[in-house]
ZADO-1210 file (C-alpha; in nm, 4 decimals, padded with zeros to 6 digits):
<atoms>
<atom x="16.5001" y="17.0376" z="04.1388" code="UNK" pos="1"/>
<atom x="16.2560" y="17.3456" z="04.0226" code="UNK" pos="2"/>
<atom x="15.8942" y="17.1741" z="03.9054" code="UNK" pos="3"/>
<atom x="15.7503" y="17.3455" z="03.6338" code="UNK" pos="4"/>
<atom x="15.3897" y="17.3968" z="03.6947" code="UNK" pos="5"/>
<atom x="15.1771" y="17.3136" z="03.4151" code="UNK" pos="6"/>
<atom x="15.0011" y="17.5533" z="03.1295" code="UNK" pos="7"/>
<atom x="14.6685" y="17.6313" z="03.1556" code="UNK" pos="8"/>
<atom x="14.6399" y="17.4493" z="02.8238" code="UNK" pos="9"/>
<atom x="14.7614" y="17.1155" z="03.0119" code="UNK" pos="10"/>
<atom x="14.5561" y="17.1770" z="03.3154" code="UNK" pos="11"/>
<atom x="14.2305" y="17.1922" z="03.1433" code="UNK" pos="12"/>
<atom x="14.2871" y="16.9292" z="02.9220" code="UNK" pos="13"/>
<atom x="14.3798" y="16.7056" z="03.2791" code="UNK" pos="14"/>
<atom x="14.0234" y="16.8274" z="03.4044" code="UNK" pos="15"/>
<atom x="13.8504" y="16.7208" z="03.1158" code="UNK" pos="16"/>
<atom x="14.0001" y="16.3679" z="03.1147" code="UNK" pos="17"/>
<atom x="13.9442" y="16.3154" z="03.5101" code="UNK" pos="18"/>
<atom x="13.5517" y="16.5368" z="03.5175" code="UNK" pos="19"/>
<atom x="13.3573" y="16.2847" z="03.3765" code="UNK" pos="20"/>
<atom x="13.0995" y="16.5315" z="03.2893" code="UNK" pos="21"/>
<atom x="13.2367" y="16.8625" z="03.3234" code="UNK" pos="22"/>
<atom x="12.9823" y="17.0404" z="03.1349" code="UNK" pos="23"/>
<atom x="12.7737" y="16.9713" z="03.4577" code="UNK" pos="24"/>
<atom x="13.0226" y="17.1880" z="03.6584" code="UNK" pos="25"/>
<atom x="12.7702" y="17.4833" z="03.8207" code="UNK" pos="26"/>
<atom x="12.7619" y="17.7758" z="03.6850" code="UNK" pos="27"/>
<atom x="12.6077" y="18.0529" z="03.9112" code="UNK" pos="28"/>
<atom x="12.2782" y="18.1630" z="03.7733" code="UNK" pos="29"/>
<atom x="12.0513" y="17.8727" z="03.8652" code="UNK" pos="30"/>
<atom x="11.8600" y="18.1184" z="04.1274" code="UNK" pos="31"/>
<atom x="11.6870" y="18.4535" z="03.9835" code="UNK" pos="32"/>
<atom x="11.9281" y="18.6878" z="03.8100" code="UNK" pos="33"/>
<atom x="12.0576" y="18.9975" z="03.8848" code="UNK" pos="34"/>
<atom x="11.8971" y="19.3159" z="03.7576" code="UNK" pos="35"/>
<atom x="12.1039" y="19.5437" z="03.5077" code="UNK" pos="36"/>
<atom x="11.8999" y="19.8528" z="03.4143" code="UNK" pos="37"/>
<atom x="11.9655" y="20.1149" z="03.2333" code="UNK" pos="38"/>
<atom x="11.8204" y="20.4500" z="03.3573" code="UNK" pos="39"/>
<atom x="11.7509" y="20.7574" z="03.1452" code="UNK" pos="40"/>
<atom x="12.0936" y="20.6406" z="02.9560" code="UNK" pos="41"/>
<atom x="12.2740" y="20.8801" z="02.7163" code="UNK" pos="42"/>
<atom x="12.5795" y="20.7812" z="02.5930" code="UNK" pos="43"/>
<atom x="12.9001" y="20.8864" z="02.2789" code="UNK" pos="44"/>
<atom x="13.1680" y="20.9934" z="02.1371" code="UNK" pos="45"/>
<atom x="13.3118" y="21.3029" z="02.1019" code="UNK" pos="46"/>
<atom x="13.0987" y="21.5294" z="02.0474" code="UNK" pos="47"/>
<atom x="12.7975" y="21.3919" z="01.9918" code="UNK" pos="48"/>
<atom x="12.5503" y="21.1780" z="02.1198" code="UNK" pos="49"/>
<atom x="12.4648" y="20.8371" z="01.9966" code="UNK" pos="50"/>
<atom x="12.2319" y="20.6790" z="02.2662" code="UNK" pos="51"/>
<atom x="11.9497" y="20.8974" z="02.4048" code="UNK" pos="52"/>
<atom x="11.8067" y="20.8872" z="02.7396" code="UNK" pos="53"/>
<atom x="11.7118" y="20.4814" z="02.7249" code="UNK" pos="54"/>
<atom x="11.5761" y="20.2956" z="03.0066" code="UNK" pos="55"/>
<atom x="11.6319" y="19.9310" z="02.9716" code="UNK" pos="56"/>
<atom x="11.5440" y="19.6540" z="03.2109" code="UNK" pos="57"/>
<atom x="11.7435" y="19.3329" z="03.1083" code="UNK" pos="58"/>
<atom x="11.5208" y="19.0963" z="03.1696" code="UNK" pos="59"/>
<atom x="11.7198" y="18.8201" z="03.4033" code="UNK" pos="60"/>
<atom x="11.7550" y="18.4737" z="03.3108" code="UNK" pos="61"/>
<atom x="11.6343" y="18.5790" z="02.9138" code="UNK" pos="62"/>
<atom x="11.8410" y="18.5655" z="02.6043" code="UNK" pos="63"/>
<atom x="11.7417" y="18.9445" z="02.5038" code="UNK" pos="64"/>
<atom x="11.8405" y="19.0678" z="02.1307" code="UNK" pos="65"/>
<atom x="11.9410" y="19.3703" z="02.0253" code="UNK" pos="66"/>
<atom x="11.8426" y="19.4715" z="01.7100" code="UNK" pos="67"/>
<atom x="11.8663" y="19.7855" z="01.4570" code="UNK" pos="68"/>
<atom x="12.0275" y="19.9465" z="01.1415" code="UNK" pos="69"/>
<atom x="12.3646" y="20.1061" z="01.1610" code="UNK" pos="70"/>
<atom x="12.4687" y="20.3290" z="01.4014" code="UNK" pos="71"/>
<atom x="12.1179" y="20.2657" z="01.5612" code="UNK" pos="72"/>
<atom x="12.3008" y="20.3023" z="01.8645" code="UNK" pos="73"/>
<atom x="12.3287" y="19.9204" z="01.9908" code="UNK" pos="74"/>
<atom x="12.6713" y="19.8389" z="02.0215" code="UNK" pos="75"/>
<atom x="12.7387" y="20.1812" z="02.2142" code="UNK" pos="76"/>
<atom x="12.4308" y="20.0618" z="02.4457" code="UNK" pos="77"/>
<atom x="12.6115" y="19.7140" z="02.5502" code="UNK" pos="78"/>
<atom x="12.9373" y="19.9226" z="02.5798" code="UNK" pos="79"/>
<atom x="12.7431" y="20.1235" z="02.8401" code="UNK" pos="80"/>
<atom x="12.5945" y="19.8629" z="03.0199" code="UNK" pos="81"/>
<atom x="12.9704" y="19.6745" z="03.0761" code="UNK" pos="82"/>
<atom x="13.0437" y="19.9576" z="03.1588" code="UNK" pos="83"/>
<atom x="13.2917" y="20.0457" z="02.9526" code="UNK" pos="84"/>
<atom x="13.1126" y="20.3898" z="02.8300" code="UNK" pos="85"/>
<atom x="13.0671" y="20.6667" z="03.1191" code="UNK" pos="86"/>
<atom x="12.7569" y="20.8174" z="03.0873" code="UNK" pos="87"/>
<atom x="12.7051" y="21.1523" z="02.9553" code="UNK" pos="88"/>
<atom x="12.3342" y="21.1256" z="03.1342" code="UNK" pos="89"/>
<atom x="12.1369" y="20.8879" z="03.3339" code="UNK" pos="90"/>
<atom x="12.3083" y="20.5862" z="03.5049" code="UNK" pos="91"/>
<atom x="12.3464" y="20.1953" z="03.4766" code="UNK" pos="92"/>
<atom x="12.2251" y="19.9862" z="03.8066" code="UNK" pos="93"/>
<atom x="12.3332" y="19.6245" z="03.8829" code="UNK" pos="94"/>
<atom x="12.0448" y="19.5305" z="04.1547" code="UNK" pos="95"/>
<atom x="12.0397" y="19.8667" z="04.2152" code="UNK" pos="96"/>
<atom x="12.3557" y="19.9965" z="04.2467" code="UNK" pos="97"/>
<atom x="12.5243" y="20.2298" z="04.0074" code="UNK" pos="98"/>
<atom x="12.7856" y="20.0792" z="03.8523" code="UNK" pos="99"/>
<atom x="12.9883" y="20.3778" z="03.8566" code="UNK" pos="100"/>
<atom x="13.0175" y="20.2819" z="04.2824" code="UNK" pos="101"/>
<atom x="13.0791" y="19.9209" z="04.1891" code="UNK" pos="102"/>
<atom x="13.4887" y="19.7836" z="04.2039" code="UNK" pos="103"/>
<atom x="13.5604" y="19.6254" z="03.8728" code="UNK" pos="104"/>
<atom x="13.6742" y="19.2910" z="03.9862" code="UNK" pos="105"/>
<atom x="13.2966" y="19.2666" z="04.1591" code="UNK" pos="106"/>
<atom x="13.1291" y="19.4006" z="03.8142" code="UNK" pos="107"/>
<atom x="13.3555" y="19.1464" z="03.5872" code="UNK" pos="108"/>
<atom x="13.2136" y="18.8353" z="03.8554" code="UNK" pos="109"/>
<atom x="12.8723" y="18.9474" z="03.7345" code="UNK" pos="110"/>
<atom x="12.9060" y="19.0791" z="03.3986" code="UNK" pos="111"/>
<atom x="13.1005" y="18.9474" z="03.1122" code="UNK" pos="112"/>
<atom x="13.1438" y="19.1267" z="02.7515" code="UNK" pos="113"/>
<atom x="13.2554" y="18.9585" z="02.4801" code="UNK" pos="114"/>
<atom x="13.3411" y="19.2573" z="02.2036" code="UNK" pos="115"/>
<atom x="13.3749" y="19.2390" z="01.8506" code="UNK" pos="116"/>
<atom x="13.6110" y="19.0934" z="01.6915" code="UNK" pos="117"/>
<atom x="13.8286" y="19.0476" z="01.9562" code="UNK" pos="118"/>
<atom x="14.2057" y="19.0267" z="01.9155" code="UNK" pos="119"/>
<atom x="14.4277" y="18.6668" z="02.1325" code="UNK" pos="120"/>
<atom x="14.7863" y="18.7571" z="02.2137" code="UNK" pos="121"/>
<atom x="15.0001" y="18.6330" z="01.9090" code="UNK" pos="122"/>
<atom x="15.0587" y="18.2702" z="01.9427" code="UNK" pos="123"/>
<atom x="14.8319" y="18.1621" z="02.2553" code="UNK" pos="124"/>
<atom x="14.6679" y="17.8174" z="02.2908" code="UNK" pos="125"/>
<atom x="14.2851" y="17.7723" z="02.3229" code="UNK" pos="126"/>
<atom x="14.3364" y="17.6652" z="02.6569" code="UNK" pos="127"/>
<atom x="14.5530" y="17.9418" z="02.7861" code="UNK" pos="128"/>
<atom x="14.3068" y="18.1847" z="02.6089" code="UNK" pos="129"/>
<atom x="14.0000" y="18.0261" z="02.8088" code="UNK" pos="130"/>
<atom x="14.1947" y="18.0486" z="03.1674" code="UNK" pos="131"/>
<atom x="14.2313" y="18.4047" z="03.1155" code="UNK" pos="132"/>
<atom x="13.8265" y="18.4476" z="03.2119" code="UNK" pos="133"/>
<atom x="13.9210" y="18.3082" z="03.5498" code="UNK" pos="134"/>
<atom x="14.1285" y="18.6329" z="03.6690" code="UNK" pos="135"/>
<atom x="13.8243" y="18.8524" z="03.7927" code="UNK" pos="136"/>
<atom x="13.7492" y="18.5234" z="04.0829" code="UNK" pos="137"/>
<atom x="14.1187" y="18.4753" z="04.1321" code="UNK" pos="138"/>
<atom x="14.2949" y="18.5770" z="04.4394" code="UNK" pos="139"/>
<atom x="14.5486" y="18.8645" z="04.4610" code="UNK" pos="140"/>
<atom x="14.8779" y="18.7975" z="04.4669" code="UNK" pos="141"/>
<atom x="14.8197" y="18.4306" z="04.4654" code="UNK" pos="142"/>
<atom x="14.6261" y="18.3624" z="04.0954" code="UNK" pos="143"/>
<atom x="14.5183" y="17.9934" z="04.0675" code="UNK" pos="144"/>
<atom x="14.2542" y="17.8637" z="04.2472" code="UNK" pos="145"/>
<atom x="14.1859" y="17.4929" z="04.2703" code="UNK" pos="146"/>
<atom x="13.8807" y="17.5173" z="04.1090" code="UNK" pos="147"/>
<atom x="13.9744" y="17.6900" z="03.8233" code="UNK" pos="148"/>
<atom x="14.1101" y="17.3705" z="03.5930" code="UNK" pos="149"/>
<atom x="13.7412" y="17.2712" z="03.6397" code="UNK" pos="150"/>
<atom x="13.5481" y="17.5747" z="03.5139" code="UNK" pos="151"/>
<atom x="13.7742" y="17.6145" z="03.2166" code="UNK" pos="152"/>
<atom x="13.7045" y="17.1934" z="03.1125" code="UNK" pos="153"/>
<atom x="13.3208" y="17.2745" z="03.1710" code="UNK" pos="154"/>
<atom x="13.3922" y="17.5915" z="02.9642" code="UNK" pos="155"/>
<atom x="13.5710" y="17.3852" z="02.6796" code="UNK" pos="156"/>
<atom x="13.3060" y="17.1492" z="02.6643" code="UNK" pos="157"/>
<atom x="12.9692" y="17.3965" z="02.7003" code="UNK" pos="158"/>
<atom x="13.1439" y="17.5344" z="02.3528" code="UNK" pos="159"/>
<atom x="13.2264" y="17.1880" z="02.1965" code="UNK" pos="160"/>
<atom x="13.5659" y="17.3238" z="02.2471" code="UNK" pos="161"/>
<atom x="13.7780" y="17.0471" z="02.4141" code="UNK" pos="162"/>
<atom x="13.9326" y="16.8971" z="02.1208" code="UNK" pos="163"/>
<atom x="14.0947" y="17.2141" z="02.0232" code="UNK" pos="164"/>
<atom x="14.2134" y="17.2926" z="02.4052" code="UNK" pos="165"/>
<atom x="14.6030" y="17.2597" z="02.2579" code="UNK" pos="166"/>
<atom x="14.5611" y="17.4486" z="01.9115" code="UNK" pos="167"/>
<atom x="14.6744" y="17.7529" z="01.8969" code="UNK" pos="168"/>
<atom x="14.4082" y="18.0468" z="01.8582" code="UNK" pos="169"/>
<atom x="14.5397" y="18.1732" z="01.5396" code="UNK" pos="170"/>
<atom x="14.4683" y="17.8431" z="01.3248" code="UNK" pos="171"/>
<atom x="14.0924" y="17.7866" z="01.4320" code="UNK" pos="172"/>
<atom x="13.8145" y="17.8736" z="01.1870" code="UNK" pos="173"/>
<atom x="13.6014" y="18.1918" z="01.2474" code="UNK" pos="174"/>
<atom x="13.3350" y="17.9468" z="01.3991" code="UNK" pos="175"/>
<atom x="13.5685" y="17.7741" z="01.6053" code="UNK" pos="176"/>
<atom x="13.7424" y="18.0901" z="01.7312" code="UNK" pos="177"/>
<atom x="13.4323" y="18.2793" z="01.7888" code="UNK" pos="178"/>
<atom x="13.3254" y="17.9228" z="02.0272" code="UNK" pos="179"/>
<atom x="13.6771" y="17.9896" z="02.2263" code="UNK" pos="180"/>
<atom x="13.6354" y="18.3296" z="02.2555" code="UNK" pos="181"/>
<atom x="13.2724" y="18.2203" z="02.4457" code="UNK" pos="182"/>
<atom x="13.4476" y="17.9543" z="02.6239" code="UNK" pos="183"/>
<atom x="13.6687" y="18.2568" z="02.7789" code="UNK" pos="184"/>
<atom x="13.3500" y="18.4303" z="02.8642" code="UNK" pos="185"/>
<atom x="13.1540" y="18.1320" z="03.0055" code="UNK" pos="186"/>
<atom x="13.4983" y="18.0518" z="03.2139" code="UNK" pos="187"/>
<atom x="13.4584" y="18.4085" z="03.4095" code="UNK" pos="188"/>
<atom x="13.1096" y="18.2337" z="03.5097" code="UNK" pos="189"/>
<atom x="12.9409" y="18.6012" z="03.4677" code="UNK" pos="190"/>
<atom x="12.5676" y="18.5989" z="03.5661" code="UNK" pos="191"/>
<atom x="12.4978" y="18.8568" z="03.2466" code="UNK" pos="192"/>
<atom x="12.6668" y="18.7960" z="02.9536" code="UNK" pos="193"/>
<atom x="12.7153" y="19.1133" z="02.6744" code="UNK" pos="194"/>
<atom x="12.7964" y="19.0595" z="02.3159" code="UNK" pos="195"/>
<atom x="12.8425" y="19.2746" z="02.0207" code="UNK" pos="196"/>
<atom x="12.8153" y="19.0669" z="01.7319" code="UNK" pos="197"/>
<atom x="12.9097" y="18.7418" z="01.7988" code="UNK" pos="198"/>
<atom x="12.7592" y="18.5959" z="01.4741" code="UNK" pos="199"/>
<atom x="12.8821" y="18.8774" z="01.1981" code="UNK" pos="200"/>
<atom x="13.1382" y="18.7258" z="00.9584" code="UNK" pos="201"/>
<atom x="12.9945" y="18.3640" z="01.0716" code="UNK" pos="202"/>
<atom x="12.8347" y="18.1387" z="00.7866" code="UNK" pos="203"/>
<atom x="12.4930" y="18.0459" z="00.8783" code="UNK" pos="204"/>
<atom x="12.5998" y="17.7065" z="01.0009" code="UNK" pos="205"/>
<atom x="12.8391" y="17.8573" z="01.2518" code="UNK" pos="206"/>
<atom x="12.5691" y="18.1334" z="01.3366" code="UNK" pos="207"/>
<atom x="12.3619" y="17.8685" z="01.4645" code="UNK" pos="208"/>
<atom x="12.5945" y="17.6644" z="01.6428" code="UNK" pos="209"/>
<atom x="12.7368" y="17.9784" z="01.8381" code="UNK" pos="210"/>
<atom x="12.2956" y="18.0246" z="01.9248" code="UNK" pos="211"/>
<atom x="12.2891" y="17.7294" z="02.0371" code="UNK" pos="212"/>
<atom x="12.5341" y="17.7509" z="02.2850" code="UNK" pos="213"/>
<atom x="12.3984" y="18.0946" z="02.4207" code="UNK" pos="214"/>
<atom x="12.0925" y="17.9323" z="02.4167" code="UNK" pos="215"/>
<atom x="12.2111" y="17.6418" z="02.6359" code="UNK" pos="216"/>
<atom x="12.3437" y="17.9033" z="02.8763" code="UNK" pos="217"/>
<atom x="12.0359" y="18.0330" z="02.9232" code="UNK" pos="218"/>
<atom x="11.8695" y="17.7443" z="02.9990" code="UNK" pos="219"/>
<atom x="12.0775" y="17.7021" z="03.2764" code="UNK" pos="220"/>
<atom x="12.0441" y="18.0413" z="03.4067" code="UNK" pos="221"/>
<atom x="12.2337" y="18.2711" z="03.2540" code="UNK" pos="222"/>
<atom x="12.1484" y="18.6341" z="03.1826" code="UNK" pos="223"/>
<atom x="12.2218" y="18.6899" z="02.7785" code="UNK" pos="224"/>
<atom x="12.2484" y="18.9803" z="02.6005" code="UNK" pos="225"/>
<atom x="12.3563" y="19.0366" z="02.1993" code="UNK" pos="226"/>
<atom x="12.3668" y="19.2509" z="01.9062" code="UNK" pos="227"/>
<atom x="12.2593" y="19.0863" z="01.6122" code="UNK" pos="228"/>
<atom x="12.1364" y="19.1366" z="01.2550" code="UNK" pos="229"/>
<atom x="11.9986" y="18.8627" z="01.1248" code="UNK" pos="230"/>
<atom x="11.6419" y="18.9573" z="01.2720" code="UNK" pos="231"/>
<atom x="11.4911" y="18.5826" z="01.1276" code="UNK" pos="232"/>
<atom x="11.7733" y="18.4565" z="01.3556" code="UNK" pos="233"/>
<atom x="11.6864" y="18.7173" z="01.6153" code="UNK" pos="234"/>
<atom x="11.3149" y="18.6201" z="01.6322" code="UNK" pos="235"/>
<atom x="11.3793" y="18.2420" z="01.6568" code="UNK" pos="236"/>
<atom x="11.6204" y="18.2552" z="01.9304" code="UNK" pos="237"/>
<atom x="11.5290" y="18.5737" z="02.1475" code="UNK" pos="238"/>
<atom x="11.2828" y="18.5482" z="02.4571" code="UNK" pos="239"/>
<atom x="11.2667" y="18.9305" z="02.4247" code="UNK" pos="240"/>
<atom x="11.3663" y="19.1756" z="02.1309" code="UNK" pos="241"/>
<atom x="11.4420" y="19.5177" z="02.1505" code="UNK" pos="242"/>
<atom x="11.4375" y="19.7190" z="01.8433" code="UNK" pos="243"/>
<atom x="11.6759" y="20.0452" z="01.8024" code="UNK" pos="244"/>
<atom x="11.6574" y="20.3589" z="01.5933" code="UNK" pos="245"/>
<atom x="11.8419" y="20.6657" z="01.5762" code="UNK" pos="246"/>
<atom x="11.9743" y="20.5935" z="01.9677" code="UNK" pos="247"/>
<atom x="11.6648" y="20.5433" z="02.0823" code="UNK" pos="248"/>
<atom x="11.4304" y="20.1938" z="02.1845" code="UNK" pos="249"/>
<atom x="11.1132" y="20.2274" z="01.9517" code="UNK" pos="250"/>
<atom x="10.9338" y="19.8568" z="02.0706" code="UNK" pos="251"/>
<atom x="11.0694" y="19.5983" z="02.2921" code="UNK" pos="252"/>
<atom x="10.9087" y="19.2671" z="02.3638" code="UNK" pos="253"/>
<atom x="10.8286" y="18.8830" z="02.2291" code="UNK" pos="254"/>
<atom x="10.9370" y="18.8644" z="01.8921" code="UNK" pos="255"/>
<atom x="10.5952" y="18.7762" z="01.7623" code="UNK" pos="256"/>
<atom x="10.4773" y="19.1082" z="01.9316" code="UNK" pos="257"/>
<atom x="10.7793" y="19.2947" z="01.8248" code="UNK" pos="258"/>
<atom x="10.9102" y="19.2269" z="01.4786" code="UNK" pos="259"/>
<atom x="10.5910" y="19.3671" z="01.2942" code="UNK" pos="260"/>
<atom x="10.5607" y="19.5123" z="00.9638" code="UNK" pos="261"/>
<atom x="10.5612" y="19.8672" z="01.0940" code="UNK" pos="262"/>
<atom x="10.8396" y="19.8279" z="01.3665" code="UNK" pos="263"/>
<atom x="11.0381" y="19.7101" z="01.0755" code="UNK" pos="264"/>
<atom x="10.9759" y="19.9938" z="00.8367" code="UNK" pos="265"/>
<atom x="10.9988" y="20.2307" z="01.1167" code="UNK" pos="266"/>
<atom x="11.3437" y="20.0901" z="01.2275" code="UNK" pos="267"/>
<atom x="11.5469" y="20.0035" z="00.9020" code="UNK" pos="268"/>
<atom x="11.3547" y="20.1730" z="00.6147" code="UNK" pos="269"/>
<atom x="11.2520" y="19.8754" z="00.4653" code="UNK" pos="270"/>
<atom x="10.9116" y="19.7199" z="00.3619" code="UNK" pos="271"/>
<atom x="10.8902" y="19.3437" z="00.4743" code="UNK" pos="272"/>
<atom x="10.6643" y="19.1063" z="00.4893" code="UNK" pos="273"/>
<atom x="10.5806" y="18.8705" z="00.8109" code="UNK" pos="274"/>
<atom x="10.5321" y="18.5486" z="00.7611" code="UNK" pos="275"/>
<atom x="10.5218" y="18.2506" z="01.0762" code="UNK" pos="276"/>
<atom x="10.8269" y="17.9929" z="01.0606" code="UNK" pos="277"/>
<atom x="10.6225" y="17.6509" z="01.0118" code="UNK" pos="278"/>
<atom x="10.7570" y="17.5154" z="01.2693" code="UNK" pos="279"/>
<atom x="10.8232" y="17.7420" z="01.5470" code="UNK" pos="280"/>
<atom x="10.5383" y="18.0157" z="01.4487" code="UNK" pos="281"/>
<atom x="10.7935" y="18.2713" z="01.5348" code="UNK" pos="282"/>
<atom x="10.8597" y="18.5496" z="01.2784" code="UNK" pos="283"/>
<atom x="11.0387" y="18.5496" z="00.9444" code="UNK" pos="284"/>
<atom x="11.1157" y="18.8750" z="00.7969" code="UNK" pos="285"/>
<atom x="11.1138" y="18.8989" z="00.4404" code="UNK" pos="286"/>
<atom x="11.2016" y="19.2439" z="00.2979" code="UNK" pos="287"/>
<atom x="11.0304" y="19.3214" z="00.0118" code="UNK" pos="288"/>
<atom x="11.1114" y="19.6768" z="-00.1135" code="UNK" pos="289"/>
<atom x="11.4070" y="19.9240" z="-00.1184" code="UNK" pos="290"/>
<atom x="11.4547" y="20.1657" z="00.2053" code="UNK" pos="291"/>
<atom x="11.2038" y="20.4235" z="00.2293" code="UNK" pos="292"/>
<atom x="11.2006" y="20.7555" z="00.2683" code="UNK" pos="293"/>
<atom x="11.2531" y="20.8369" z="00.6583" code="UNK" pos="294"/>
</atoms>
């Protein structure tokens, strides 16, 4: 009699009913981070140039933000730091070594992206979807490994995602989905994690909930790096902000330090005004004028 092996789907949801807290599973990133850095970084399309000659240390074991108008150039600098852009000038290290030297399965065990708006094969369960950030630590030729049920569950559960291990991807909410679509990403256990966007199209209740769980990650060692918008948002939940304009970084730093009137103006045309969050003392950006002239 053939056995049929179990789903992914069914596996995970075993782990989480025999792990009795598999949230605690390790993820690596407890010890010092490694560096990514961005050297003299030039990146595009076609034929022109979008990111000019940035150097970027991502600071490890920080929750960095992104920040900048349109076309400011900061989803084509994550793409180049996943590597996923070739360089037109200047290079991207990993502790020093160019990532152009680097074999991908090696880069993807250290650096996870998370796109946006990512597309699930027609049909797939949450579960299935999570198991496929296990490939890059998976053996050739032999895929499962017995710890992979494990990560996945602690995966699930990091995102609040366990109840919905058997739905299928396609009938989630835009805050649930997004939360999977993490849960894949935390699965691959990267030490860095990229992501463009993971908060557009979210209501602010979702927005939160998907900051708190990069938040979390970071607290346990993880290396995070987004693109966001919301630069209130930005400013309560980044350790370090870097501000983009026209493909270029114009200030980088705490938030408080950072998201000043000026750096504002300079950066998205728009007067604002400052004020401190009453409870955090961390920035609140109120724009108060029409874009300038630049």
């Amino acid at each position: 009699m053939t056995r049929t092996r179990p789903s992914p789907t069914a596996r995970a949801a075993h782990a989480a009913r025999v792990v009795e807290h598999p949230a605690d599973v390790p993820v690596p990133g407890a010890a010092p981070g490694p560096l990514l850095r961005a050297h003299g970084l030039t990146l595009g399309y076609g034929p022109s140039d979008v990111v000019h000659g940035v150097d970027l240390d991502v600071t490890p074991g920080a929750l960095t933000v992104l920040v900048g108008a349109n076309a400011s150039g900061k989803s084509t600098l994550v793409r180049g730091l996943a590597r996923l852009l070739t360089p037109r000038a200047g290079s991207v290290t990993l502790d020093g070594v160019d990532l152009a030297r680097l074999p991908t399965r090696r880069i993807a065990r250290t650096v996870g992206i998370l796109p946006q708006s990512p597309v699930a094969p027609d049909g797939i369960r949450v579960g299935d979807l999570v198991a496929h950030g296990r490939y890059p630590h998976q053996p050739l030729f032999r895929g499962h490994r017995s710890d992979d049920d494990q990560v996945v569950a602690a995966a699930l559960a990091a995102t609040d995602s366990l109840p919905l291990v058997h739905q299928r991807v396609d009938q989630l909410s835009g805050g649930q989905r997004q939360r999977v679509w993490i849960a894949m990403a935390l699965a691959q256990q990267p030490r860095i994690l990229l992501l463009d966007e993971p908060t557009s199209a979210l209501d602010v209740a979702h927005q939160v909930e998907v900051l708190d769980v990069l938040r979390a990650e970071v607290r346990r060692g993880m290396t995070v790096v987004l693109v966001m918008h919301d630069l209130t948002l930005a400013a309560r939940y980044a350790d370090e902000v870097v501000v983009m304009a026209q493909g270029r970084v114009v200030a980088r730093g705490e938030p408080v330090a950072t998201l000043t009137e000026a750096v504002v103006e300079q950066a998205f045309g728009v007067r604002a005004r400052i004020l401190p969050d009453p409870d955090t003392g961390r920035p609140v950006i109120l724009p108060r004028s029409r874009p300038t002239e630049r």
